[in-house]
C-alpha positions in Angstrom: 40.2 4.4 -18.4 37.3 6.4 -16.0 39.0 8.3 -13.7 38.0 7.6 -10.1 37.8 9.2 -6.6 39.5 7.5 -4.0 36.0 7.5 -2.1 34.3 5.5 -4.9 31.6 3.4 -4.1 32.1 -0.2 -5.6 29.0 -1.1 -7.3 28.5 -4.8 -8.8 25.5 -5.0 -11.0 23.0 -7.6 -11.5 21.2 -8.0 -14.2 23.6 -5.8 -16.4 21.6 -6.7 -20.0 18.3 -5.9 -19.3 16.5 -2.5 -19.0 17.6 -0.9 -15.1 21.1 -3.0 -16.2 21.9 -1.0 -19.2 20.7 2.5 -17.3 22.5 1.6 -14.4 25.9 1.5 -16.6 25.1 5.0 -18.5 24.6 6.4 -14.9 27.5 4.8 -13.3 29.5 6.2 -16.7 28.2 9.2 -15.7 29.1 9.5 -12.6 32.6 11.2 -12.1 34.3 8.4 -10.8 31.8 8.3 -8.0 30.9 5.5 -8.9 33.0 2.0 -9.7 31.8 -1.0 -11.3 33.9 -4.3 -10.2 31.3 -6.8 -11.3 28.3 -7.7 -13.8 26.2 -10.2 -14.3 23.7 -11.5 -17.3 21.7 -14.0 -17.7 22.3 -15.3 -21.3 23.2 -12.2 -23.2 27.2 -12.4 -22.1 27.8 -10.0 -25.5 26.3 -6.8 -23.4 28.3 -7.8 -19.9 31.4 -8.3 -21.9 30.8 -5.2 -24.0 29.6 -3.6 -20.6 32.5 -4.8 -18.5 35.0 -3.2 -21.5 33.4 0.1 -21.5 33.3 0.5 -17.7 36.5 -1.3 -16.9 35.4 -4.1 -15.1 37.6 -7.4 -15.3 35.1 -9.7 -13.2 31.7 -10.8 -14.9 29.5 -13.6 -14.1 27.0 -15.2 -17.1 24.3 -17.7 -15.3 23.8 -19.6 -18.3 26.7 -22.2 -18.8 26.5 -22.0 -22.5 26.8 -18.3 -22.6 30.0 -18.3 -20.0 31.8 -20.0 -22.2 31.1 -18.2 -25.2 31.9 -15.1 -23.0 35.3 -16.8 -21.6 36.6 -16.8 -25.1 36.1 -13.3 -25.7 36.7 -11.5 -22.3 40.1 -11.2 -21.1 39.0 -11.0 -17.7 37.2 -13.1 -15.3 34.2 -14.9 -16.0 32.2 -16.9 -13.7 29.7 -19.4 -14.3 26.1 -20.1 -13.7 23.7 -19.3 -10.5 26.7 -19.8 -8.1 29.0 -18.0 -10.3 26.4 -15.1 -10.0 26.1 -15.5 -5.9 29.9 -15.1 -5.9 30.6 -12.2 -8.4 27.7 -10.7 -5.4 29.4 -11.3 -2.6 33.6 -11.8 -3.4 33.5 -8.2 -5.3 34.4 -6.0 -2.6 31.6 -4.5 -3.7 30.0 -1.7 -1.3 26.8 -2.0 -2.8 24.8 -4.9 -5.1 22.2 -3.7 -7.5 19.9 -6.5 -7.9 18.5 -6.0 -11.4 17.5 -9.6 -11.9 14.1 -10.5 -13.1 11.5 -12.6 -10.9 12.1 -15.1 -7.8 15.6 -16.0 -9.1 16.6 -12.8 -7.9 15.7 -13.2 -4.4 19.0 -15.8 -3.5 21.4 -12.9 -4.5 19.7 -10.4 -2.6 19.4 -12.3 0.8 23.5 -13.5 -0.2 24.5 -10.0 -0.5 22.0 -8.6 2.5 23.7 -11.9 5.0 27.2 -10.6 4.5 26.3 -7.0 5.1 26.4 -5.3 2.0 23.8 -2.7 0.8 21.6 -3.5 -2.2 20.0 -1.6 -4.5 16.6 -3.5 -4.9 15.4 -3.6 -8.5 14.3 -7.2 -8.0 10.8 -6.1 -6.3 10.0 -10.2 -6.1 12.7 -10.4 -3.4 10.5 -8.7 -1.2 7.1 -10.3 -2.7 9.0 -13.8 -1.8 11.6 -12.9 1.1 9.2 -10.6 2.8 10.1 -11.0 6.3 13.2 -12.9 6.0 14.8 -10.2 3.8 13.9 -7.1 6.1 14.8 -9.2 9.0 18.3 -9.9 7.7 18.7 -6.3 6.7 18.4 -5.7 9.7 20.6 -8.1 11.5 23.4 -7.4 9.4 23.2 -4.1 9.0 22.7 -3.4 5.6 20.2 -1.4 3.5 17.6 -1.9 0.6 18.0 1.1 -1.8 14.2 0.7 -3.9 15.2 1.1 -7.5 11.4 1.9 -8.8 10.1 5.0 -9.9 7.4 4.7 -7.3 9.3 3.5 -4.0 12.3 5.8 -4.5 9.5 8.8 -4.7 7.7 7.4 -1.7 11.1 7.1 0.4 12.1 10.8 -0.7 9.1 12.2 0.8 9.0 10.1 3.8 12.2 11.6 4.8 10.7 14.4 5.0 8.2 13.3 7.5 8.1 11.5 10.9 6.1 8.0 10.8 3.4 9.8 13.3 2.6 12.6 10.8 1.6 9.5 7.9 -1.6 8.4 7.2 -1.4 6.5 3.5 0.7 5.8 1.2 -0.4 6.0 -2.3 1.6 4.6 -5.2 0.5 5.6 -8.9 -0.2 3.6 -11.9 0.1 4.7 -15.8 -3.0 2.0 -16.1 -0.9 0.3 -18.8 -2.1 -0.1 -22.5 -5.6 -1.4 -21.6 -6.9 1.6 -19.3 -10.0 2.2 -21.1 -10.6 -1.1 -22.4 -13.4 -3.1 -21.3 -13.4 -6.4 -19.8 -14.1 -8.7 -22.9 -11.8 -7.3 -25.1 -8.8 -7.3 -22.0 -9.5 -10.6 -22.4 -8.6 -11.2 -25.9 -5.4 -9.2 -26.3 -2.7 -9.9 -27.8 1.3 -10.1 -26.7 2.0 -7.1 -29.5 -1.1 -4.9 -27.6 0.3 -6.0 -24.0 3.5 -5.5 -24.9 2.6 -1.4 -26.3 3.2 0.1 -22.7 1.7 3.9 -23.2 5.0 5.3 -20.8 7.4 3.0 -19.8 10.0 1.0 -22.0 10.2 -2.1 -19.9 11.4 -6.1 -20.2 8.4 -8.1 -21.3 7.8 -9.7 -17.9 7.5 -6.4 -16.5 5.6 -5.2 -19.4 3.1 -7.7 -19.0 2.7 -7.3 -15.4 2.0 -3.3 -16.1 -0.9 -4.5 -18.6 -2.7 -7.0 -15.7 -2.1 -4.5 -12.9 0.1 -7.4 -10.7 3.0 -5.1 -10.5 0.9 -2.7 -8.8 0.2 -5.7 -6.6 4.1 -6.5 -6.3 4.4 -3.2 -5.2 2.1 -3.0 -2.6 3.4 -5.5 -1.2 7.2 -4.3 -1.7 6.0 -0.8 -0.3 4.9 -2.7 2.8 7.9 -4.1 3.6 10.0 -1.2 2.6 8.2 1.3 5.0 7.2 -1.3 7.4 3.1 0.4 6.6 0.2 -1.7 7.0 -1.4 -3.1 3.4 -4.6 -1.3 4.3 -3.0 2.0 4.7 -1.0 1.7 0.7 -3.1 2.8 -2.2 -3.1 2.3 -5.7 -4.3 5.4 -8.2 -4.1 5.3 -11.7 -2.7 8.5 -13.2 -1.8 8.2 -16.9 0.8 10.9 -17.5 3.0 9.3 -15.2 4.6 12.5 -14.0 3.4 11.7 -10.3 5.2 8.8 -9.2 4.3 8.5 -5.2 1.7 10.8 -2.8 2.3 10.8 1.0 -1.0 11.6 3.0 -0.6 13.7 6.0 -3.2 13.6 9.2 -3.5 17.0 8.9 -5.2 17.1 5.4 -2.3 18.0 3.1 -0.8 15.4 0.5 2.5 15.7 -0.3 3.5 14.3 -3.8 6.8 13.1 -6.0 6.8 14.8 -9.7 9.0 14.3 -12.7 9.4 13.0 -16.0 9.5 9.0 -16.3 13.2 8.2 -16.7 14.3 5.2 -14.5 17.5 6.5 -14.5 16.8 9.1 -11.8 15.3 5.8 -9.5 18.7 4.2 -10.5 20.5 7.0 -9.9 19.2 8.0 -6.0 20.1 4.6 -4.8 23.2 4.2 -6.1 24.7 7.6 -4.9 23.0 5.9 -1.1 19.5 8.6 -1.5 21.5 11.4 -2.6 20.4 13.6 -5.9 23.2 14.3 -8.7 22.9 15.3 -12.4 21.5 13.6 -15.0 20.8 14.6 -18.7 17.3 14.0 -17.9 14.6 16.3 -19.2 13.5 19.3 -16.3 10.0 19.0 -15.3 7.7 22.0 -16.9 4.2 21.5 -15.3 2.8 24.2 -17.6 4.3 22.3 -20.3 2.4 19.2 -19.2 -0.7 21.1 -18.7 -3.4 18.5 -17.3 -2.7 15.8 -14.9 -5.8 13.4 -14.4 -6.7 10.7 -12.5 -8.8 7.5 -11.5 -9.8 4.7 -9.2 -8.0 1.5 -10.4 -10.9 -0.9 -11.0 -10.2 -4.4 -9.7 -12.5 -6.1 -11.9 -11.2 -5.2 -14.8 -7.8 -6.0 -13.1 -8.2 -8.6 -10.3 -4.2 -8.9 -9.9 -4.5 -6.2 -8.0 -7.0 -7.9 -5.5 -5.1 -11.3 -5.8 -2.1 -9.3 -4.4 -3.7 -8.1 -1.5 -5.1 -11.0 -0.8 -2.2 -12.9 -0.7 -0.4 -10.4 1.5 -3.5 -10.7 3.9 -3.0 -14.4 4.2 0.6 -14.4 4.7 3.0 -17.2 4.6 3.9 -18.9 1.7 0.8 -16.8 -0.3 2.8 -13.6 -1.4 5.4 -16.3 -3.1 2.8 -18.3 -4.8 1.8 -15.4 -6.9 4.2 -14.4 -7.9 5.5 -18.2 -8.6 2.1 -18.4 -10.8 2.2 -15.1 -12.1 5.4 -16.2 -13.3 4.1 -18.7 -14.9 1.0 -17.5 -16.1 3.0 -14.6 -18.0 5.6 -17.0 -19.8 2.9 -18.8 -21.0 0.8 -16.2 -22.5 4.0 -14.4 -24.2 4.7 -18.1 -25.5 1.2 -17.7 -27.1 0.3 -21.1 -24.8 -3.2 -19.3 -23.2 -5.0 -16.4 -23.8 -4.3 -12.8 -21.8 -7.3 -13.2 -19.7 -6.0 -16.6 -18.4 -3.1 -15.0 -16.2 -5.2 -14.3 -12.9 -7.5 -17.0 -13.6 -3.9 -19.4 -13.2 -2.7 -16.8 -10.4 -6.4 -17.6 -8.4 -6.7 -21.0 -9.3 -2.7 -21.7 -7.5 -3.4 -19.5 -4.9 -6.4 -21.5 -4.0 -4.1 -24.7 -3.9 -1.5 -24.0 -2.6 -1.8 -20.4 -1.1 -1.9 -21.4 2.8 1.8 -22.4 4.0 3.7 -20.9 7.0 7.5 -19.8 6.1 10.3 -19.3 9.0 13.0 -20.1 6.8 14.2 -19.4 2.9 14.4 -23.1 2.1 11.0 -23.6 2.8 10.6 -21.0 0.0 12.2 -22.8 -2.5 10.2 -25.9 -2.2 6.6 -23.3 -2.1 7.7 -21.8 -5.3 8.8 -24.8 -6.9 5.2 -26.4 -6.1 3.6 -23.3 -7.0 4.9 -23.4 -10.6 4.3 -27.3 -10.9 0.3 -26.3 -10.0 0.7 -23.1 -12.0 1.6 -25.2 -15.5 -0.8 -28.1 -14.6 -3.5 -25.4 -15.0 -1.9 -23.8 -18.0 -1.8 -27.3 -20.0 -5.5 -28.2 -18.8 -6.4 -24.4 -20.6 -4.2 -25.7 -23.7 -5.9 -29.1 -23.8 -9.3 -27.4 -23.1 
């Protein structure tokens, strides 16, 4: 059994069996007893919450997939929830202090507005619950209280060195790119990849939605967007560069002239890590940053017509409304059906653009009226994927 401090922070994860899920558990292992685990949740893969909840002592798991709850009820001795609810309540009915949202796409956004609406902090993996919620989710923050921990390499850099500032000393925010896997590839052959090539990230080991998103610069464009509300900065002041070696992760610009910058080696657990101990740095076997080690740091422009994600993102965070959701409800989309080999890698913004231009202009006051935005997104979103297949 992990020995605990009295003072432990109760931590329910999200999204235990993917990437930031299984980090999230070797940090909280690592931590002391500063940190406890009172509830995980998966997907479908109940084997790595149940193996999970064993290591870390946790008698409370949730499995979202009915199927896999039950396979998991016959081999856990403790409780096991089931399905999307089952996940909303392991989130809220915890004790938990803080929720790390690790879920993947617009299915994490209910959790995260749950959690935020009964006061408890989360730890925001789940960048689409700020693409979607926008609005709604810093606005509930707010009224409740609670507060959005970014878990990204980028956001956690840029909120480091914001606290080290006051807003009327900022001029731009810049958030880096590796460039992903085509970088110096031109447009034709972007075009043509294939899942293995997209899937070959040059720095990052990621899920394949992620992954994907790297390779078509949209998570840049999620990111933006999620830097936005985050920092509460106009789009036009957040910047994209591309910077290979991946050892800068976020630049603050100063009116003065001087840039002040984020550095270290890529290892999401140190992301993972900030925002669970609430912004505070602790140890980590991570590897000690040697810049003469590293030698050369280079960077470039990110070029948007190599990569018009990027400018689809922007776009849709200039129109507003419903917009911002139906990207990333195509995007969605778009990337499920490339990595089911259904259309072509140069097809995802052309289904991002070709939704957006349907059904890009509603106004949202309320999270319902998400539900029915994204859900019509993804029914124009396949429509144009199947008239690609049939083409």
């Amino acid at each position: 059994m992990t020995l605990r401090h009295p003072g432990a922070e109760r931590v329910v994860v999200l999204g235990c069996s993917g990437s930031i899920g299984t980090q999230a558990a070797d940090v909280i292992e690592r931590s002391d007893g500063r940190l406890q685990c009172v509830g995980l949740a998966a997907g479908r893969d109940w084997r790595t919450a149940v193996e999970q909840a064993r290591r870390l002592g946790v008698d409370r798991i949730a499995i979202a997939d009915p199927d896999g709850a039950r396979e998991a009820a016959e081999a856990f001795d403790g409780q096991v929830l089931s399905g999307p609810d089952g996940v909303l309540e392991l989130a809220i009915g915890s004790g938990a202090d803080l929720v790390l949202n690790a879920i993947v796409g617009a299915a994490g956004l209910g959790s995260t507005l749950a959690a935020l609406g009964e006061g408890i902090d989360v730890a925001l993996a789940n960048k689409e619950s700020l693409v979607v919620g926008g609005q709604l989710v810093t606005g509930l923050a707010e009224a409740t209280g609670a507060r959005l921990w970014p878990v990204d390499s980028e956001h956690t850099a840029l909120a480091q060195l914001l606290a080290a500032t006051t807003p009327g000393e900022v001029r731009r925010l810049i958030v880096t790119a590796s460039g992903g896997p085509f970088r110096e590839w031109g447009a034709d052959a972007i075009a043509g990849a294939t899942v293995e090539q997209a899937l070959a990230h040059p720095t990052w080991r990621m899920g394949g939605k992620i992954t994907i998103d790297s390779a078509t610069m949209m998570n840049k464009g999620l990111e933006l967007i999620e830097a936005h509300h985050l920092f509460g900065v106009p789009m036009e002041k957040i910047d994209v560069l591309v910077h290979p070696q991946s050892i800068i992760h976020g630049l603050v610009d100063l009116h003065d002239g001087a840039q002040l910058a984020h550095l270290g080696h890529p290892d999401m657990r140190v992301a993972i890590s900030w925002a669970l101990h609430r912004g505070t740095s602790v140890s980590l076997p991570t590897k000690t940053l040697d810049l003469a080690e590293v030698g050369q740091l280079t960077f470039e422009a990110p070029d948007e017509a190599r990569f018009p994600c990027l400018r689809l993102a922007r776009e849709a965070q200039a129109t507003g409304g419903g917009a911002p959701c139906v990207l990333n409800a195509a995007n969605e989309v778009a990337v499920h059906a490339f990595l089911d080999g259904r259309v072509p890698f140069g097809a995802i913004p052309e289904v991002v653009e070709a939704t957006l231009e349907r059904d890009g202009d509603f106004p949202v006051s309320h999270a319902s009226q998400l539900l029915a935005i994204d859900r019509r997104a993804r029914e124009t979103a396949e429509a144009i994927v199947d008239r690609l297949v049939a083409a």
